[in-house]
N, C-alpha and C positions, 0 to 999 in steps of 0.2 A: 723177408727176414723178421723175426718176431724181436720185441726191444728185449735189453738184457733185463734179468731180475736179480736184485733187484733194480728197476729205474730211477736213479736221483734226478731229480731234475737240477736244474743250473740255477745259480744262485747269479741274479741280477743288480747290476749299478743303478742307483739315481741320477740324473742329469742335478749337476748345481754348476752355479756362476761363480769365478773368481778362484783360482789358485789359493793353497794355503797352506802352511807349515803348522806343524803339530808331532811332536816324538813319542804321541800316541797311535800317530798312524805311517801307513807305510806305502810308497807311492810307487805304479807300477807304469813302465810307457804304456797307452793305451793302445791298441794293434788292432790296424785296419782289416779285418780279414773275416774269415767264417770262422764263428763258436763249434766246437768240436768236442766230444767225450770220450774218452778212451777206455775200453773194457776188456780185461785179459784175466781170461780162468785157463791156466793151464796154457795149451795148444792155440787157444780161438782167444781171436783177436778181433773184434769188433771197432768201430767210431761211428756218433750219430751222432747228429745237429740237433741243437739246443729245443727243436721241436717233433724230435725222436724219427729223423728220417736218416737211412743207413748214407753211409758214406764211404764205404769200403770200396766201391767201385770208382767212385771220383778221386780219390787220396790212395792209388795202394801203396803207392812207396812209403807215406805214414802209416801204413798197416804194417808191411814189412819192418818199419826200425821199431815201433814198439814191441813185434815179435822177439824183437833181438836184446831189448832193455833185461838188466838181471833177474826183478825180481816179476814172479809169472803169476801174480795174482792181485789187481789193481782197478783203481778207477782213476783217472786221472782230468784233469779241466782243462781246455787249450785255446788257442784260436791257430789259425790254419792261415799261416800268411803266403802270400805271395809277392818279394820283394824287389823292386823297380829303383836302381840306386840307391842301395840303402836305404831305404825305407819300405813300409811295408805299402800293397797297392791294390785296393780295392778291386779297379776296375782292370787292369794286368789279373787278378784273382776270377772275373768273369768269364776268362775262356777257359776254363776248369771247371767252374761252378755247376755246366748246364751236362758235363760228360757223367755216365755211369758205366761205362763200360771199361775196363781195368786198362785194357789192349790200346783203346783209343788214347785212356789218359796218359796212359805212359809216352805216347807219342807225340804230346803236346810239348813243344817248348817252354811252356811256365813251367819253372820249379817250384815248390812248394814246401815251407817248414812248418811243422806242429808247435809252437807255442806254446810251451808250458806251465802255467802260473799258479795250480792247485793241485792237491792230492787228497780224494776224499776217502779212498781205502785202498789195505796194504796187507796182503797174507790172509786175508778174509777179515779184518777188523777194520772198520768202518770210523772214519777220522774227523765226521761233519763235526762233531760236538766238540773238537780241541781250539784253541783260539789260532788266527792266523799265522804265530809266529810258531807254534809248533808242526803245524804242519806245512811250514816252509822248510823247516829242520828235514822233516821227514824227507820231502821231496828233493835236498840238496846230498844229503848221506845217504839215499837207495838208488838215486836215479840219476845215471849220464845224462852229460849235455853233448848234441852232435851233430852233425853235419843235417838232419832232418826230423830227429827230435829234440827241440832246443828250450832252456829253462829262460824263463822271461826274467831280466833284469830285476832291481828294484832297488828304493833306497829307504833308509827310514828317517822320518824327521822335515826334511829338505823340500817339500813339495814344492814349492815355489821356482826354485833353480829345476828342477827336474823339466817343470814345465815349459818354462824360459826354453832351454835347450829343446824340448821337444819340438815346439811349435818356430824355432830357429831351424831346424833341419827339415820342416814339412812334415812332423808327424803329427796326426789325429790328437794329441791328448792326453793324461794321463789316467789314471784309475788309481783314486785316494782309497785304501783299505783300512779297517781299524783294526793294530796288533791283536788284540786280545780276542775279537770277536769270532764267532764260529763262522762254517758256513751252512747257510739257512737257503731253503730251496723257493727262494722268493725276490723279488724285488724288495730292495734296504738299503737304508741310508749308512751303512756299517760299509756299502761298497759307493763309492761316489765319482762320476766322468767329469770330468773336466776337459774342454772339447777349446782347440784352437780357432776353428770355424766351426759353427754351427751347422750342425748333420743330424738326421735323423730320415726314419722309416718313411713312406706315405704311399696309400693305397689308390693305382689309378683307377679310376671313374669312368677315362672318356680321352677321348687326343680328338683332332682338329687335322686338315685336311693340311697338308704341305703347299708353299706359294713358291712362284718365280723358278729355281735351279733345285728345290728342294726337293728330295724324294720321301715318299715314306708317311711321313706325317708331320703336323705342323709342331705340335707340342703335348706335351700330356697334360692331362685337366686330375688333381690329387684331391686327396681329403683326408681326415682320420679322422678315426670313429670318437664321437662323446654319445656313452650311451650304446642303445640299439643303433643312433643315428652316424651315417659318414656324413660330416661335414666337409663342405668344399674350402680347399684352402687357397687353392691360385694353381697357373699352369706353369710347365717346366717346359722350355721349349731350345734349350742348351745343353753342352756337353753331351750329344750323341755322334759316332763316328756317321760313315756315310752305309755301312753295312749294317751296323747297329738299328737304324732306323728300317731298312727293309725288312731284319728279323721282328722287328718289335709291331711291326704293321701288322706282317703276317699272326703273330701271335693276338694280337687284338681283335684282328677281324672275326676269329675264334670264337671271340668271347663278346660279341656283339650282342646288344639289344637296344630292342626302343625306345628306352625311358629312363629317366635320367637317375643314379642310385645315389645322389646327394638331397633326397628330399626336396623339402622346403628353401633348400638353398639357390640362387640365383646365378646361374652362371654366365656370366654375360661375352660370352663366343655365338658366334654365327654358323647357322649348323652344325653342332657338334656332333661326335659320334659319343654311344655312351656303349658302355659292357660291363660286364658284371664283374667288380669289384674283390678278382683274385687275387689280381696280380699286386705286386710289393716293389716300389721305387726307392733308394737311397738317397737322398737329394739333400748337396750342401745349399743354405743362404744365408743371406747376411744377417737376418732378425726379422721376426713375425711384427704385423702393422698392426693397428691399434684394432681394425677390423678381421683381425684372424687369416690375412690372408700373407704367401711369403713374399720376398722382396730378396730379388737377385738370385733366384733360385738356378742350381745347376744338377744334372742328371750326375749321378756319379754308376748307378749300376742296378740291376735288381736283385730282388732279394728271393729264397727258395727255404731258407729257415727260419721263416717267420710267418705266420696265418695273419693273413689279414685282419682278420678280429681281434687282431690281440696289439695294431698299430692304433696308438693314440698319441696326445700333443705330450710333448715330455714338459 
C-alpha cells in the first residue's frame, strides 16, 4: 500500500523530569499504546504507524469507526490502546501488534480503542499551523467520541494533579502540550512526557543462553545508538511470559551473526549470541548508572514502529 499524500509525519515529545503546572500549557494522560494516523479522502480509509507502515490489517475495527465519523476528509493523530482494567496496556497490546490479517485480528480477544488527541486537517485544509487549543476546538465540534474511536482527555493548567492521579491508577504519564504552539513534524520541547516509571525503546544486540527451568533464552543484551555507534547498555532478562520467550528465540535465531554490533563496547556475558540489530525492545527501569548502563530493567514488549536507527538514550 503506497503512504497517503500528502505524508505528515508525527510530531514528537521530549522526555523531561518532574511534573509541572503552567496555564500555558495543556496536559494530556500519556497512553501506552501504538502511535497511529488516520487518513480519510472520501470512501478510503487508511492508518499508518508513526514510521509509515499500514495498519489497516492489524486495527480493522479502527478502520471501520473512522469510516463511520461525519466528516469524510481528515487526517487525524492517535494512539491505539489496548486496555487491561482501565488502563491502557502495552503488552495486552502485543497480541495485536504482530497480526495483518483483517480475519485473524478480528478474532483476537484484545479490544482495541483509537485515541484521539490531534487533528491535523479537515475538508482538505490542513491545521499543523493553528496553535493547540484551536485545533482541539476543531477536533471536539466535528468529531464523535465512541465506543472505538475515542477523544483523549485533557486538562489545562493542573499538570501536577493530572500526574499524581495518573501514576496512582498505573498509567504511563502524562504529555505536557503548549496551548498556543502548532504542530511541527519533529521532535519538540512544545510537546513534553512525563513518565511514572522510566521506559523507553532499545535495540537488541544479542540474548544469552537460558539456565536451570528456563526455556528460550537467558536475557537480552540492548543498546542505543549514539552516533553511527549502538552502544551497549545492559541486559534485560525479566518480564517475559513462558511463550513469549520460545517466539522471541525463534525470531532471533533469524537474525544471528558472529560478531558482536556493539563495537567497542565490552560485554561482559559468557558466550553470548549476537544478531543484527533489528529488532526493537520496550523496557521499563528504574534509572541509568553513572556508566550508561540500566538497573532493574524489565521487558515490557517489542516494538514494529519504530526503526532501530532512530532508538537513542532519551
Amino acid at each position: 500500500m503506497a503512504e497517503p499524500d500528502p505524508w505528515i509525519p508525527p510530531m514528537l515529545a521530549t522526555l523531561t523530569d518532574g511534573a509541572f503546572s503552567d496555564p500555558d500549557w495543556i496536559f494530556e494522560p500519556k497512553l501506552d499504546g501504538e502511535r497511529g494516523l488516520a487518513y480519510r479522502r472520501g470512501e478510503r480509509v487508511e492508518l499508518w504507524s508513526r514510521n509509515r507502515k499500514a495498519l489497516d490489517g492489524t486495527y480493522p475495527e479502527v478502520v471501520e469507526a473512522l469510516a463511520e465519523l461525519a466528516p469524510t476528509d481528515f487526517v487525524l493523530d492517535g494512539e491505539i490502546v489496548a486496555f487491561d482494567h482501565g488502563r491502557p496496556s502495552f503488552a495486552r497490546l502485543q497480541q495485536r501488534i504482530g497480526l495483518t490479517d483483517p480475519a485473524q485480528a478480528r478474532r483476537s480477544p484484545v479490544r482495541v480503542a483509537y485515541v484521539v488527541f490531534d487533528v491535523l486537517a479537515v475538508d482538505g485544509h490542513r491545521l499543523t499551523d493553528l496553535p493547540l487549543t484551536a485545533r482541539r476546538q476543531v477536533l471536539t465540534e466535528r468529531f464523535a467520541s465512541g465506543d472505538v474511536v475515542v477523544r483523549n482527555s485533557a486538562v489545562a493548567g493542573d499538570g501536577e494533579a493530572l500526574f499524581d492521579e495518573m501514576c496512582a491508577r498505573g498509567w504511563e504519564g502524562v504529555v505536557a502540550k503548549r496551548a498556543d504552539g502548532p504542530y511541527r513534524s519533529r521532535r519538540s520541547r512544545d510537546w513534553l512526557k512525563i513518565k511514572c516509571v522510566r521506559r523507553q525503546e532499545f535495540v537488541v544486540g544479542g540474548f544469552t543462553e537460558p539456565k536451570g527451568q528456563r526455556v528460550g533464552l537467558g536475557a537480552l543484551l540492548v543498546g542505543v545508538y549514539q552516533g553511527d555507534a549502538l552502544r551497549y547498555a545492559g541486559k534485560v532478562g525479566t518480564g517475559f511470559s513462558h511463550r513469549l520467550l520460545g517466539d522471541l528465540r525463534s525470531r532471533l535465531d533469524a537474525l544471528e551473526q558472529p560478531d558482536s554490533p556493539f563495537g567497542a563496547d565490552r560485554v561482559p556475558e559468557r558466550a553470548p549470541h549476537w544478531v543484527r540489530p533489528e529488532l526493537v525492545a520496550e523496557v521499563s527501569f528504574s534509572e541509568w548508572t553513572t556508566d550508561g548502563r540500566l538497573r532493574h530493567p524489565a521487558f515490557v514488549g517489542l516494538r514494529d514502529d519504530k526503526d532501530a536507527r532512530d532508538v537513542v538514550r532519551e
